[in-house]
TORPA-4810 file (N, C-alpha, C, O; in nm, 3 decimals):
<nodes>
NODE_1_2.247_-1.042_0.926_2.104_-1.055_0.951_2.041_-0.916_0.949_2.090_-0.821_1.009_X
NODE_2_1.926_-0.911_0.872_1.855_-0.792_0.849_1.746_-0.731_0.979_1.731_-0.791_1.086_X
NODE_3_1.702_-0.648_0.958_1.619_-0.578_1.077_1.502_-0.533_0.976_1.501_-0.448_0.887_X
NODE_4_1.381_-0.643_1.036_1.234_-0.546_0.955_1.228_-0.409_1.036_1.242_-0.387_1.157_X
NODE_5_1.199_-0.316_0.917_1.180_-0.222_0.964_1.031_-0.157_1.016_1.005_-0.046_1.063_X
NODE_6_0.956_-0.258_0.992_0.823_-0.253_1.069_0.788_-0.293_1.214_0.764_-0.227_1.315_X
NODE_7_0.793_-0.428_1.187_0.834_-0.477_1.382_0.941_-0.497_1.433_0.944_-0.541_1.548_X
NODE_8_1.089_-0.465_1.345_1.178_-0.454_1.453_1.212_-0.605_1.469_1.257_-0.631_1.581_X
NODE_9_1.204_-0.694_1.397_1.219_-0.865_1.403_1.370_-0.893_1.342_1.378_-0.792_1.272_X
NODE_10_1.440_-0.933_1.330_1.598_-0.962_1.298_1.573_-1.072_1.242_1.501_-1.149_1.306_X
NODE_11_1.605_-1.099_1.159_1.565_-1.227_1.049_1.639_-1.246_0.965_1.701_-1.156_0.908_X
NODE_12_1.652_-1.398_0.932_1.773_-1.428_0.846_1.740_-1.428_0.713_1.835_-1.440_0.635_X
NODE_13_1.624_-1.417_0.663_1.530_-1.435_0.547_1.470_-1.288_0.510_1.412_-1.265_0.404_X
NODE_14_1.494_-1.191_0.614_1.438_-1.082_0.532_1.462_-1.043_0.386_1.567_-1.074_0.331_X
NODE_15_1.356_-0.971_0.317_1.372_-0.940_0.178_1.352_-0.809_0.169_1.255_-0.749_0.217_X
NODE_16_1.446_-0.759_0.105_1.460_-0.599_0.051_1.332_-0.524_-0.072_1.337_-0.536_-0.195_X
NODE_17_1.238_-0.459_-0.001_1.219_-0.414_-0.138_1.256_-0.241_-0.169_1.246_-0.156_-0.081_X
NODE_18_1.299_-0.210_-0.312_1.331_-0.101_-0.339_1.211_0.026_-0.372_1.132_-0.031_-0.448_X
NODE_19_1.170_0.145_-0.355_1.094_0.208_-0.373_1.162_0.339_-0.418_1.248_0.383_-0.341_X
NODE_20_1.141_0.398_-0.513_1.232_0.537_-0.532_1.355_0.548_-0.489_1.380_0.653_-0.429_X
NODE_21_1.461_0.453_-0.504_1.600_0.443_-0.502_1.586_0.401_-0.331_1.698_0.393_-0.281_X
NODE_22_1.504_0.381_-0.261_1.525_0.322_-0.117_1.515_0.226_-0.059_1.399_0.205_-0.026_X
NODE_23_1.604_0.130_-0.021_1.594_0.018_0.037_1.489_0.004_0.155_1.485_0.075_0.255_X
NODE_24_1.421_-0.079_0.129_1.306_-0.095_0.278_1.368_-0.277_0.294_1.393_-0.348_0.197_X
NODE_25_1.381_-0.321_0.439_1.389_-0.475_0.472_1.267_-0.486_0.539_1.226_-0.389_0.602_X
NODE_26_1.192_-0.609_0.534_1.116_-0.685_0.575_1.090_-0.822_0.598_1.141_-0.925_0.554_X
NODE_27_1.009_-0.801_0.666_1.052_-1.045_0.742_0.927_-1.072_0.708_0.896_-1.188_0.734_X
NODE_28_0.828_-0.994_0.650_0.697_-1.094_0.575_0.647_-0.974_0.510_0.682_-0.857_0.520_X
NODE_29_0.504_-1.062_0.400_0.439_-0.932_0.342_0.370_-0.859_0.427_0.348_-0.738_0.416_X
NODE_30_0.321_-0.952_0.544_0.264_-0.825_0.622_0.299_-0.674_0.676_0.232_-0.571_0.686_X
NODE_31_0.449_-0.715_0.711_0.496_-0.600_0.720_0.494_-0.489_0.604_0.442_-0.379_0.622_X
NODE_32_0.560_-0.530_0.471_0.567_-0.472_0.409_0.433_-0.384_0.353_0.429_-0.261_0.340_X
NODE_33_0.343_-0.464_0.328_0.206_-0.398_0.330_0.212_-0.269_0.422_0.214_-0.151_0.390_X
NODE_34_0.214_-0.328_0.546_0.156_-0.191_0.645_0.245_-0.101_0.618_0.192_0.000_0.573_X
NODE_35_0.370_-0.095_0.628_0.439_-0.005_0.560_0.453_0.089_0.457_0.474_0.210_0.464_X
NODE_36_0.436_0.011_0.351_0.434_0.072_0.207_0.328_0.115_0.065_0.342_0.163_-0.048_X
NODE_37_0.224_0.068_0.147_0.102_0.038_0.088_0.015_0.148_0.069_-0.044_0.173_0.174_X
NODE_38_-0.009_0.209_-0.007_-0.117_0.348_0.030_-0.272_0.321_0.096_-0.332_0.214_0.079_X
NODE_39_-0.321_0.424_0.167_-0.413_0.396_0.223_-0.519_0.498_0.147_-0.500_0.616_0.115_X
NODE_40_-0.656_0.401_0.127_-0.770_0.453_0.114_-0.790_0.586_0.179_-0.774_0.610_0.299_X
NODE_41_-0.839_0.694_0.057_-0.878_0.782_0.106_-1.046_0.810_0.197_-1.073_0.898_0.278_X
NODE_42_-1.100_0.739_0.165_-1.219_0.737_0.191_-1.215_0.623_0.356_-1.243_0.654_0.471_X
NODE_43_-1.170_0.489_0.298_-1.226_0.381_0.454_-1.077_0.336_0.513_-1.073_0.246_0.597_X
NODE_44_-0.945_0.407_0.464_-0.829_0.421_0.528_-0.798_0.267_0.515_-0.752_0.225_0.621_X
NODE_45_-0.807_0.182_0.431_-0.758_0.056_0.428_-0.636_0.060_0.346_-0.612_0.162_0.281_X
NODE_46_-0.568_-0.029_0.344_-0.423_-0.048_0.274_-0.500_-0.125_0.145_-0.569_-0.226_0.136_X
NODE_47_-0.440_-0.004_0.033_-0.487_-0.095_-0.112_-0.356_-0.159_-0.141_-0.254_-0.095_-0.167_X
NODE_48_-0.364_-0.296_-0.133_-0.290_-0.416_-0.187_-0.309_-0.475_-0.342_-0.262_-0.570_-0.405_X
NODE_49_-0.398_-0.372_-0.368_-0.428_-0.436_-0.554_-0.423_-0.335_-0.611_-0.355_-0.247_-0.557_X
NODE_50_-0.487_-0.306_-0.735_-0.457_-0.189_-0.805_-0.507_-0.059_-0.750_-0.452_0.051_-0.746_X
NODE_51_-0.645_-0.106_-0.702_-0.670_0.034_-0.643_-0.736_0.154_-0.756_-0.789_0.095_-0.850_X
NODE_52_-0.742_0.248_-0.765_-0.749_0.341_-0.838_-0.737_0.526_-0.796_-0.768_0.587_-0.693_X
NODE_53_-0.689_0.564_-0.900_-0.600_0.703_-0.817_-0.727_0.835_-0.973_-0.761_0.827_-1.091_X
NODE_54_-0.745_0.942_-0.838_-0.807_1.097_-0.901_-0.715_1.123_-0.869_-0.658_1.043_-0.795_X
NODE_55_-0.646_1.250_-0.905_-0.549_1.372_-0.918_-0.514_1.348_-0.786_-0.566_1.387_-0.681_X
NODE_56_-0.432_1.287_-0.803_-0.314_1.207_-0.638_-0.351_1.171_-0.564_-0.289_1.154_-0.459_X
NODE_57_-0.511_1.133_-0.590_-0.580_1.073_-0.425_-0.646_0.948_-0.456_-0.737_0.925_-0.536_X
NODE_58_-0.579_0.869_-0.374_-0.602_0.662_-0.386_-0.727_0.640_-0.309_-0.771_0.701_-0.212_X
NODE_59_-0.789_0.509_-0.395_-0.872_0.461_-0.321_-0.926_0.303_-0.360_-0.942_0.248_-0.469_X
NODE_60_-0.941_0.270_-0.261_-0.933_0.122_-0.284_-1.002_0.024_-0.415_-0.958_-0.072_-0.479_X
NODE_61_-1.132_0.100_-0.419_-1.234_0.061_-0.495_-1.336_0.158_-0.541_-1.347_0.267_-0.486_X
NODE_62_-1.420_0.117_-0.654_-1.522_0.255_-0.718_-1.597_0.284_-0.626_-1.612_0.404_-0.604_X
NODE_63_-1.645_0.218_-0.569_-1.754_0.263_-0.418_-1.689_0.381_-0.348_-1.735_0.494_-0.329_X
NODE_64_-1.551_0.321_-0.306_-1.515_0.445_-0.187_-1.455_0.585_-0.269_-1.425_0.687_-0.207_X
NODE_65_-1.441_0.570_-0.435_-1.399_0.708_-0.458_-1.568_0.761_-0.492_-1.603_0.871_-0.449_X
NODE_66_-1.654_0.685_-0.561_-1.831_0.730_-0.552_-1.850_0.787_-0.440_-1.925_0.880_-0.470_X
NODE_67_-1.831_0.793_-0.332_-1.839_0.800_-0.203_-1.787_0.965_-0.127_-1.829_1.046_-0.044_X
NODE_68_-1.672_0.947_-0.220_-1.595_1.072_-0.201_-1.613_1.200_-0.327_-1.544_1.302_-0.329_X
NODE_69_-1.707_1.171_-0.414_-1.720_1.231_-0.469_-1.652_1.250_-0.655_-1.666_1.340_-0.738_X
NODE_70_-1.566_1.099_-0.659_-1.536_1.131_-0.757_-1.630_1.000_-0.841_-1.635_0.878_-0.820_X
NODE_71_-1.693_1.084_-0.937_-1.782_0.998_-1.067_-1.738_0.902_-1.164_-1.786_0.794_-1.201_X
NODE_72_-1.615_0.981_-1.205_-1.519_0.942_-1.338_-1.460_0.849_-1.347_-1.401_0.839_-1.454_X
NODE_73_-1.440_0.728_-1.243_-1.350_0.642_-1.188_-1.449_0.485_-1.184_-1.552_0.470_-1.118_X
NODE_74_-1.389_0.390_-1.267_-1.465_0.262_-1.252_-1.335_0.112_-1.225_-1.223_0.090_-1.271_X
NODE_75_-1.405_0.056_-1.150_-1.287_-0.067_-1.153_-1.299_-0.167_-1.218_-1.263_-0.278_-1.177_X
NODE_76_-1.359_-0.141_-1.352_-1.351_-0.223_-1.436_-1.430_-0.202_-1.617_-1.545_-0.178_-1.655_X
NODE_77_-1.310_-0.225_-1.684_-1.369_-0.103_-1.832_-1.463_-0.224_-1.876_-1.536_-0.212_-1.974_X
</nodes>
């Protein structure tokens, strides 16, 4: 039996996901989200969708990188 490594829950169903050669376990997506998910630079939310990235800095949506100053960036061509 596995151990999420978010809340610490022991579960017979946890699922492994791999990230840069590293095993992470988890007992739902929630966990895994809060965990692994990058966070908005601008309103600090966990982007769960594509998101969009300036020169290494994530952000959820065109508003919050407009926001932060970057122009060049649209969520949708």
């Amino acid at each position: 039996m596995k151990t999420c490594e978010t809340c610490g829950n022991q579960y017979d169903k946890c699922f492994e996901i791999v990230q840069g050669g590293t095993s992470h376990y988890f007992d739902c997506f929630e966990c895994a989200i809060h965990s692994l998910a990058p966070t908005c630079n601008h309103c600090n939310c966990r982007i769960i969708g594509h998101g969009l990235e300036a020169a290494g800095v994530f952000y959820c949506c065109d508003h919050c990188a407009e926001s932060s100053g970057v122009t060049n960036l649209v969520d949708r061509v």
